[in-house]
N, C-alpha and C positions, 0 to 999 in steps of 0.2 A: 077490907080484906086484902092481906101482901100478895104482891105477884105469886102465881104459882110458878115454881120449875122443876123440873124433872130431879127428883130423891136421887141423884149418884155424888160417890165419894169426891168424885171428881168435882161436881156443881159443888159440893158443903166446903171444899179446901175452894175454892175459888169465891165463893159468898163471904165466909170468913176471912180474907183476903180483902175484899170489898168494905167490910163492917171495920176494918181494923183500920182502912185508908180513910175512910168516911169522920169516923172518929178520932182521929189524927188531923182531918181536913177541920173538924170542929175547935178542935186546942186551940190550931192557927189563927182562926177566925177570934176567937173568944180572945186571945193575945194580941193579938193584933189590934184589937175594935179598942181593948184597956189601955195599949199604947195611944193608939189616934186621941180618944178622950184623955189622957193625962197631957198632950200635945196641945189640944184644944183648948185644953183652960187656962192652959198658963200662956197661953195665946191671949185668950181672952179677957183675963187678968191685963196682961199689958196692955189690950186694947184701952179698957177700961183708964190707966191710968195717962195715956196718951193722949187718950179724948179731953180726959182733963185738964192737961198741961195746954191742950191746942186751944180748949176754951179761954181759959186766963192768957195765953200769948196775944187770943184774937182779942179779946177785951181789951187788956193795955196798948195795943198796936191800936185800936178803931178808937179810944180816948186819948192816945196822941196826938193820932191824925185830926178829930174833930181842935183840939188846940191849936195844929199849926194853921188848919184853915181858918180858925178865927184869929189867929196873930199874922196871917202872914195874909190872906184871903186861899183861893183855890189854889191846892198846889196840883192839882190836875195834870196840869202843863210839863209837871215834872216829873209823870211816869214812863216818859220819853228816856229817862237816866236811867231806868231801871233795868239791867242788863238781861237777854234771854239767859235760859239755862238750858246749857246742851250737858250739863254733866252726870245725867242720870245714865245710869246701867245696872240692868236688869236678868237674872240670875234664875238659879233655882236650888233647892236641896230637898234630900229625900228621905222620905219618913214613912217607913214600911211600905215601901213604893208607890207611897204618895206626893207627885210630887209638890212643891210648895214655893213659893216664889221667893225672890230675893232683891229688893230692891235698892240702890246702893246711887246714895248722890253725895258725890265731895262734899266735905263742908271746906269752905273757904272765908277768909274773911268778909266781912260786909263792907268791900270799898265801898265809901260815899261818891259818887260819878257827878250828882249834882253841885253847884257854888252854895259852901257851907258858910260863906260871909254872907251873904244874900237872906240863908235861913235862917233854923233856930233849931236848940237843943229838941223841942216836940216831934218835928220831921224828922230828926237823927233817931228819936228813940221808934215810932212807928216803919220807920225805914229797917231796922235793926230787927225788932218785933215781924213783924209782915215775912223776914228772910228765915227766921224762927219760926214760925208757922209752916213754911214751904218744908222743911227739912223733916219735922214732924208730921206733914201731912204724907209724903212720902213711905215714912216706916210705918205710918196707918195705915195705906194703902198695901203696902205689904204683910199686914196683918193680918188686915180685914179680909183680904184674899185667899190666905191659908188657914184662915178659921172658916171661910167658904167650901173653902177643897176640903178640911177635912171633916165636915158636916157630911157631905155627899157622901166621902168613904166610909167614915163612921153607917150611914145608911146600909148602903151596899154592904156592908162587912156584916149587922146587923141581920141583915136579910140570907144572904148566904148562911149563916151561922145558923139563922132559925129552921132553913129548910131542911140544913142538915141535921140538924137536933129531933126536930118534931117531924120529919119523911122520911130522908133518909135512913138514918140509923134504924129507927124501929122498924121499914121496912126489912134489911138486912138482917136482925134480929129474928122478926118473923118468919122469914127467909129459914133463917139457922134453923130453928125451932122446928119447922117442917121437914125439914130436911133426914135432921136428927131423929128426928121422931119415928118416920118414916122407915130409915134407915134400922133402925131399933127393931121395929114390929117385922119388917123384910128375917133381921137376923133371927127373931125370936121364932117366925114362922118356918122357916131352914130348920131351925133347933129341933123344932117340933119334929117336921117331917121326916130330918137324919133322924131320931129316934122312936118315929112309926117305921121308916125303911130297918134299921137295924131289927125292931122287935121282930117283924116280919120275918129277918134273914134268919134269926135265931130259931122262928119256931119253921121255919122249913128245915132247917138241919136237924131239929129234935125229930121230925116227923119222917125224913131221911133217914136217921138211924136208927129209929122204933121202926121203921119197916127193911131198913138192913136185920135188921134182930128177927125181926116176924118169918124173915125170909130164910136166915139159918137155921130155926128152930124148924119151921116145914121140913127143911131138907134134910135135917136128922128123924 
């Protein structure tokens, strides 16, 4: 059963006012939710195709490496060359006020840091490989993050939408309906009475003047 509230013009222009925000809050939500999901797939779409490329870079990079270790023995010793990386920086941008991350690492060339007369072509391509994987693991990681975030709002935007869909509104609806209705039977009950009061006024005037009349005809 809808909340009850008190039948005045004043509650039905203020409920109607409520149903109409309500319903307006619904659109947003409903547009909103179809942006996030059109966001998400083509998220996820590139997920998909990143994953891929990170598998085949790791593939070639870990059958490199297994060559050089068997041409050269352990090259172990030589991930001491391998330089940190301070060049990530990390961002955001936004998508129906969601925000979503931005991950951004230079690419630079793959100096070789180790003695390449020492080694062999396998270590250069696993060295090369392995620096390709970091870059793409990077824009996965920023992927994957904003197909996280917008899972959640996708959620939430969901939920909101439905409550105002299926309580809200048809509360407010119901609201109206009472209101109006109410309002109706008030005026039709007025109608009635303004014209019991008039019949009334009428037949005391007829009953006035049929005893004004009674009263001249005595006096003659």
């Amino acid at each position: 059963m809808a909340e009850q509230v008190f039948p005045t013009k004043g509650n039905l222009i203020k409920v109607k006012r409520s149903l109409q925000q309500a319903r307006q809050g619904y659109d947003l939500m409903d547009r909103k939710r179809n942006v996030l999901i059109r966001e998400m797939v083509a998220l996820a779409d590139n997920s998909k195709e990143i994953r891929n490329n990170i598998e085949k870079a790791y593939e070639e990079a870990y059958a490199a490496l297994r060559n050089a270790n068997m041409t050269l023995g352990s090259v172990s010793t030589l991930s001491k060359f391998v330089p940190e990386e301070t060049g990530l920086a990390l961002s955001s941008r936004s998508v129906m006020g969601v925000e979503l991350p931005t991950v951004t690492l230079e690419k630079q060339p793959p100096g070789l840091k180790y003695d390449t007369i020492t080694t062999n072509s396998y270590l250069d391509i696993a060295y090369i490989k392995f620096n390709e994987v970091k870059y793409l693991t990077a824009l996965l990681a920023e992927i994957d993050n904003g197909v996280f975030r917008l899972a959640n709002s996708i959620k939430k935007t969901q939920k909101r939408a439905n409550a105002l869909k299926n309580i809200m509104i048809p509360k407010f609806e119901e609201q109206v309906r009472f209101i109006s209705n109410s309002l109706e039977e008030k005026e039709r009950e007025e109608f009635s009475r303004q014209k019991v009061i008039k019949s009334t006024k009428l037949k005391k005037e007829q009953y006035a003047r049929l005893k004004a009349l009674a009263q001249e005809n005595t006096v003659k």
